[in-house]
C-alpha positions in Angstrom: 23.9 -19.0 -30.4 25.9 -15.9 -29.3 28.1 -15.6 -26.1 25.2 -14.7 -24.1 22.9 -17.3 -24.4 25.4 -19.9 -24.0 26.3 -18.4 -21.0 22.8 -18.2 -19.7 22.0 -22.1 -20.7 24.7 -22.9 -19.1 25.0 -20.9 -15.9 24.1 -23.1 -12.5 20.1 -22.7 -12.0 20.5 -20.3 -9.0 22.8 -18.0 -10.2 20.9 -18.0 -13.8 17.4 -17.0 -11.5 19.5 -14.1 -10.4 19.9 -13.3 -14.2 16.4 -13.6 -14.9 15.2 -10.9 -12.3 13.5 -8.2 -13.4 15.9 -6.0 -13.0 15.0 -2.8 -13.8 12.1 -3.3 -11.3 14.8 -3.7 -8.8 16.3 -0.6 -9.6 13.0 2.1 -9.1 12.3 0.4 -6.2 16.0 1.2 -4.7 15.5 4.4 -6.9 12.1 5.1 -5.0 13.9 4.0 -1.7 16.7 6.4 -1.6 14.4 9.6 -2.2 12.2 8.6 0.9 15.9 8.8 2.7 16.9 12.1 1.7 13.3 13.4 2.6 13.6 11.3 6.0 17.5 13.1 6.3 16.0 16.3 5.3 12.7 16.6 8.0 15.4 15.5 10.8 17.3 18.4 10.1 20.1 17.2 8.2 20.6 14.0 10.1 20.5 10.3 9.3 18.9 9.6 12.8 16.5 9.2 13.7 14.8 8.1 10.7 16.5 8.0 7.9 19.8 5.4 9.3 16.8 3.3 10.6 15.5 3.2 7.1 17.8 2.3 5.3 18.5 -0.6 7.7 15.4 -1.9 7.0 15.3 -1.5 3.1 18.3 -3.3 3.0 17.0 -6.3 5.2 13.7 -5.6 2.9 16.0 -6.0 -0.4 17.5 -9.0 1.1 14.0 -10.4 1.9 12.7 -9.8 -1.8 15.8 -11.9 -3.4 15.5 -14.5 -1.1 11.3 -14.8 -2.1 12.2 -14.1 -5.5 14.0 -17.0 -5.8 11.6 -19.8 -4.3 9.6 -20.8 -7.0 6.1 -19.4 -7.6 4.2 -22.5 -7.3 5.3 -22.4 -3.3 3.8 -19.2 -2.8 0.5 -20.5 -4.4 0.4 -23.6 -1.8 1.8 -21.5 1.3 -1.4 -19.2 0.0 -3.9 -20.7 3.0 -1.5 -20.5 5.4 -0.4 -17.3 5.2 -3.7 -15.7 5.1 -4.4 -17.6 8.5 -1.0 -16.6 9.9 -2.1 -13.1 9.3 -5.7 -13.8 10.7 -3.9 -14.9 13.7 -1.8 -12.1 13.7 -4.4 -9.4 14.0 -6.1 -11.4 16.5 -2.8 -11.7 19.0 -3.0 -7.9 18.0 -6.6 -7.6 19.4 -5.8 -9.1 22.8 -2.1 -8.1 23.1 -1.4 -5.6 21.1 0.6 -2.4 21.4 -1.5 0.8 21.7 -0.1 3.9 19.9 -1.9 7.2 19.3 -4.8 5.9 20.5 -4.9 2.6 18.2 -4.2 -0.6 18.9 -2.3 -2.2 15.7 1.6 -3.2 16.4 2.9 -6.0 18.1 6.7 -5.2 19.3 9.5 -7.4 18.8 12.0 -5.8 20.5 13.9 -4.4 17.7 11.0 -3.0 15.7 6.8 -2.9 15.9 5.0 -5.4 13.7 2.1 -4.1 11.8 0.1 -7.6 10.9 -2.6 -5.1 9.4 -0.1 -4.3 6.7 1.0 -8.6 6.2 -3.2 -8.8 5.8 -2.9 -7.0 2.5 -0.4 -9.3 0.9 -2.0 -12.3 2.1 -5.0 -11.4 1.2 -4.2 -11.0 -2.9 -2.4 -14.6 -2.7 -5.4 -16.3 -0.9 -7.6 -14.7 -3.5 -5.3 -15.3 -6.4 -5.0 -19.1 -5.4 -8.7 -19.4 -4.8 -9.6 -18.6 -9.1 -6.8 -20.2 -10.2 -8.6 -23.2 -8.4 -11.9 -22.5 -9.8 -13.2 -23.0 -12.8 -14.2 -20.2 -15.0 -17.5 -21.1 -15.4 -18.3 -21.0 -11.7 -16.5 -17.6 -11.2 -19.9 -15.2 -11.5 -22.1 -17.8 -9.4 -23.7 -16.4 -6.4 -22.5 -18.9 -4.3 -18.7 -18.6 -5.6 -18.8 -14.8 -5.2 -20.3 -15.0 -1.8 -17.3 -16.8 -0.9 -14.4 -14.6 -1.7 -16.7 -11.9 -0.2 -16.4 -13.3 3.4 -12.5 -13.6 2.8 -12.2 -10.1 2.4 -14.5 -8.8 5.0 -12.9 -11.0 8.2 -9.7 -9.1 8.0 -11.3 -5.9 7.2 -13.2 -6.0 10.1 -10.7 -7.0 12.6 -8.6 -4.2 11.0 -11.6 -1.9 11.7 -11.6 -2.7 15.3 -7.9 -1.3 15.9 -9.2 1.0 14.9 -7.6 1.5 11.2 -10.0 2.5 9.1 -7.1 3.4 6.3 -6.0 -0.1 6.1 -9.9 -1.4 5.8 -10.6 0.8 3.0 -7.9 -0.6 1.2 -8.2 -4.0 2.4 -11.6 -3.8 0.7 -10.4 -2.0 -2.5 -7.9 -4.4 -3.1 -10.1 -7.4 -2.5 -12.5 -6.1 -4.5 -10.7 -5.4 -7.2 -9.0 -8.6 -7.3 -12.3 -10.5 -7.8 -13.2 -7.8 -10.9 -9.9 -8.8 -12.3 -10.0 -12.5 -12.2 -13.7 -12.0 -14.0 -16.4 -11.5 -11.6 -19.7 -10.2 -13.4 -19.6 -6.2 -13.5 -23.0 -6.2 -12.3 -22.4 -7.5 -8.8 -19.8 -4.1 -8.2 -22.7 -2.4 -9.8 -24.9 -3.2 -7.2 -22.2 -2.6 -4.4 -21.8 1.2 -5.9 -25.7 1.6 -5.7 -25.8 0.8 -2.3 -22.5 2.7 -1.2 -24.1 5.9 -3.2 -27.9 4.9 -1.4 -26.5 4.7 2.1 -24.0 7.4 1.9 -27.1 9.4 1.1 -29.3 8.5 3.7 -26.7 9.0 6.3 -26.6 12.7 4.9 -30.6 12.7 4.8 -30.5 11.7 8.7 -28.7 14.9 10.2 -30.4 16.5 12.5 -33.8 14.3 12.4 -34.6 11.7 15.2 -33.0 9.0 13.6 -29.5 10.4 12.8 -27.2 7.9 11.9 -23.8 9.7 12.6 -22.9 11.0 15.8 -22.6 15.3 15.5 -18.7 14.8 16.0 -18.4 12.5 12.9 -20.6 15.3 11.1 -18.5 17.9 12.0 -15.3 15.5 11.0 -17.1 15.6 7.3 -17.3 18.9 7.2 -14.2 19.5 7.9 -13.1 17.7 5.2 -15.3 19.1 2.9 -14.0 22.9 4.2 -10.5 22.7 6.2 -11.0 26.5 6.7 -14.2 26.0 9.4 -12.0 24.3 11.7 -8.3 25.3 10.5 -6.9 25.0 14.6 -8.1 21.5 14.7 -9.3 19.5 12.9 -8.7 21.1 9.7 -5.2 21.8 10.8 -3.6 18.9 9.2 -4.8 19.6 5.7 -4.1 23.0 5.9 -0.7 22.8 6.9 -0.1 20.1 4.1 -2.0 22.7 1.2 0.6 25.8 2.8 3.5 22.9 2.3 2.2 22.0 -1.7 1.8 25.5 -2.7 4.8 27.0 -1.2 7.1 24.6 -3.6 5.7 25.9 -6.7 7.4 24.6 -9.7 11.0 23.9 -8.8 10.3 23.8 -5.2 12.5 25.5 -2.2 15.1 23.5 -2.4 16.9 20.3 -0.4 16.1 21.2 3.6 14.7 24.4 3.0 11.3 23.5 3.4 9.9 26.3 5.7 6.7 24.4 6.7 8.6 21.1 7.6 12.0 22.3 9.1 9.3 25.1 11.6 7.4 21.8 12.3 4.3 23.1 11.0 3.7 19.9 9.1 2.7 17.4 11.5 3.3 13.5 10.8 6.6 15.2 8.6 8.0 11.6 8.1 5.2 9.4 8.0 1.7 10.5 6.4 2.6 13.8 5.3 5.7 13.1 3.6 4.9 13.9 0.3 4.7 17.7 1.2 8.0 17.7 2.1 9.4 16.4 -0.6 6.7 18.9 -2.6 7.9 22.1 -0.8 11.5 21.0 -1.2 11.3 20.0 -4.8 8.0 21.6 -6.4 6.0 20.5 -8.9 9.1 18.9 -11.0 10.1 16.8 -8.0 6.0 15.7 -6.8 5.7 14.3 -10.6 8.8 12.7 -10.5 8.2 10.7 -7.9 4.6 9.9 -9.3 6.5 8.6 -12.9 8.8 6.5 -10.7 6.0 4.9 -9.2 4.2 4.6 -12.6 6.9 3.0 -14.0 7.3 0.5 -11.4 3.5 -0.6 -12.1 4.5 -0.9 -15.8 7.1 -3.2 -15.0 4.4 -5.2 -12.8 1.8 -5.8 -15.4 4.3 -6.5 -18.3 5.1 -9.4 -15.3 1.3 -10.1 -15.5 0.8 -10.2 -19.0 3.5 -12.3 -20.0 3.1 -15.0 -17.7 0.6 -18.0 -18.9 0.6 -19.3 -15.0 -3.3 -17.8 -13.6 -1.9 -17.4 -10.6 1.6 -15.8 -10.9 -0.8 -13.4 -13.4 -3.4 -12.5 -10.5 -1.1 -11.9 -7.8 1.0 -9.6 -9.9 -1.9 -7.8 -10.6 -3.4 -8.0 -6.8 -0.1 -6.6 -5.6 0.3 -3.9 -8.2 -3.0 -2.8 -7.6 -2.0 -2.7 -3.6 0.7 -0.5 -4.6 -1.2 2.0 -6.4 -3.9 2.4 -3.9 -1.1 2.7 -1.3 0.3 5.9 -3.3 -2.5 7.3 -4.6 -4.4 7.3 -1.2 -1.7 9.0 0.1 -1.0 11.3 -2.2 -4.9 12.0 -2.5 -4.7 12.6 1.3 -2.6 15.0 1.8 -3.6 17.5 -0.9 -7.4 17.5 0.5 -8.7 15.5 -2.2 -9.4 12.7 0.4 -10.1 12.2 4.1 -7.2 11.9 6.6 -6.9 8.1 7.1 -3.2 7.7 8.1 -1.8 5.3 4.7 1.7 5.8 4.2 3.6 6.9 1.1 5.0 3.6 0.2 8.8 3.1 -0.3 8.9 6.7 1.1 7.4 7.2 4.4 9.5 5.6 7.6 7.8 2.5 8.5 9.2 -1.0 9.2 6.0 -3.4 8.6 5.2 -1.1 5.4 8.6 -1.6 3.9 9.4 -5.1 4.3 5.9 -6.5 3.7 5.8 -4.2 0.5 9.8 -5.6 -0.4 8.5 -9.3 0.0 5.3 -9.0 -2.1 7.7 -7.6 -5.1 9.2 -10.6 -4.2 6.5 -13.1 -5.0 6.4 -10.3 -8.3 10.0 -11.2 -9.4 9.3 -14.9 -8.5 6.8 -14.8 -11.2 9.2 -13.3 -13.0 11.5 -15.5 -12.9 9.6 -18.6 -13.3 7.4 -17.9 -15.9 7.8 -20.2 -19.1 10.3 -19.4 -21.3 
């Protein structure tokens, strides 16, 4: 036995958890982390307020938050599964009757000290309710009609509560997520089969209805469609957005303009420069080498999450690993997808990145319940 192991076997439990984090997890995620503040420091004009001081504040309350989860073991999580979906439930209907209204949306409930974004805790809870519920049901019964229809209603309840905000964003990845989950733990391919037919049938009948007596869309939601098909018909309004992000992507080029000399950001032609749209900012200001840079981060960080999900024998600890990776990736690459046209304009931040309190530390204590995992798996 050499030096190290001994040490290991005999180190007090707590302080031998700590050993046993994945640690090079930890460090992308603070890696990650610091690039959204020099962006944030960068679009204020070479100031840490009042974004990027803020920020950090919360990533290190959100660092804080992941050890302490980290460390309680994964079974909890699994039992605490129920009631933290229904927290969250709860949540987003206190949000419903009492919520804050910003930017025409009603989605944060303020605390004083910050805005909670229960919409955001929805997404967590969601993957751990869902993870709990197959690791509690037998294989067998997982492609049954009545066992699908089941996970089906647990996904849509938040998703449409989330709609009514409205957040349309959140919903579509509320549904991805949840849907996704249930392919994962082994649902029958033929059930998101018939899903895809019917998206792809109604998606073309709602085209087929313009202009007849029986138009499905209102002509403003047309003209939003259009727009997103071509920016350039509408490039004052509501094409602006885009259009200012595709000036911001193309003006970095390879090595980009360098640290706070975007021209698009600093002239505040980029609109939502610290939130939706950072990732052009960061694009302009560090090109093409700095844009995939980012994007290998976050693929390593994924990596890390399904090596967590592969090596663990615990169903559970293996589905919510996956649930919340796969939350992750949607989160980026909806973004990301966003802002250089390739997707509609639904307001997801760049996670890790974009300011945000709710995103960060909801997105720090689901990497918790990742180490925890981790941590706990047999050895």
């Amino acid at each position: 036995m050499s030096y190290l192991e001994y040490a290991v076997k005999t180190t007090p439990t707590g302080i031998r958890k700590v050993l046993y984090m994945n640690w090079p997890l930890t460090l992308l995620l603070i890696s990650v982390a610091s690039a959204g503040f020099l962006m944030l420091y960068s679009v204020a004009g070479g100031s840490w307020s009042p974004w990027a001081e803020p920020q950090m504040e919360r990533f290190g309350l959100g660092l804080t938050v992941m050890f302490i989860v980290a460390l309680v073991p994964i079974w909890f999580w699994r039992n605490m599964s129920v009631v933290a979906y229904l927290v969250s439930l709860g949540l987003l209907l206190f949000v419903e009757l009492f919520g804050t209204i910003g930017m025409g949306a009603q989605r944060w409930i303020d605390l004083g000290f910050m805005r909670l974004q229960p919409s955001e805790l929805a997404k967590v809870t969601l993957v751990m309710l869902l993870a709990a519920y197959y690791d509690w049901l037998p294989s067998y019964k997982t492609s049954r009609p009545l066992w699908v229809l089941i996970p089906v209603v647990l996904i849509l309840i938040p998703t449409f509560m989330v709609l009514r905000q409205p957040d349309l964003g959140t919903a579509i990845l509320l549904l991805a997520a949840g849907g996704g989950l249930m392919f994962l733990a082994g649902v029958h391919w033929a059930y998101f089969a018939a899903v895809i037919a019917a998206g792809v049938g109604l998606v073309s009948t709602v085209f087929k209805s313009r202009g007849t007596d029986w138009q499905l869309l209102k002509d403003y939601q047309f003209r939003r469609i259009d727009t997103f098909l071509d920016p350039s018909t509408d490039p004052l309004g509501a094409g602006y957005h885009i259009t200012q992000s595709k000036i911001a992507l193309g003006s970095g080029g390879w090595n980009g303009r360098g640290f706070m000399q975007g021209t698009q950001s600093r002239l505040n032609f980029l609109p939502e420069k610290h939130t939706d749209f950072i990732f052009t900012t960061l694009a302009e200001e560090f090109g093409f080498v700095g844009g995939t840079t980012l994007l290998l981060l976050y693929g390593l960080i994924l990596i890390f999450c399904l090596v967590t999900a592969l090596s663990t024998k615990d169903r559970y600890s293996s589905l919510v690993t996956l649930g919340i990776s796969l939350n992750f990736f949607l989160f980026f690459a909806v973004n990301m997808s966003m802002v250089m046209g390739l997707a509609p304009v639904v307001g997801v931040p760049l996670p890790m990145v974009s300011y945000g309190g709710s995103a960060m530390l909801v997105l720090m204590a689901a990497f918790g319940i990742v180490q925890s995992a981790h941590i706990h798996r047999p050895r």
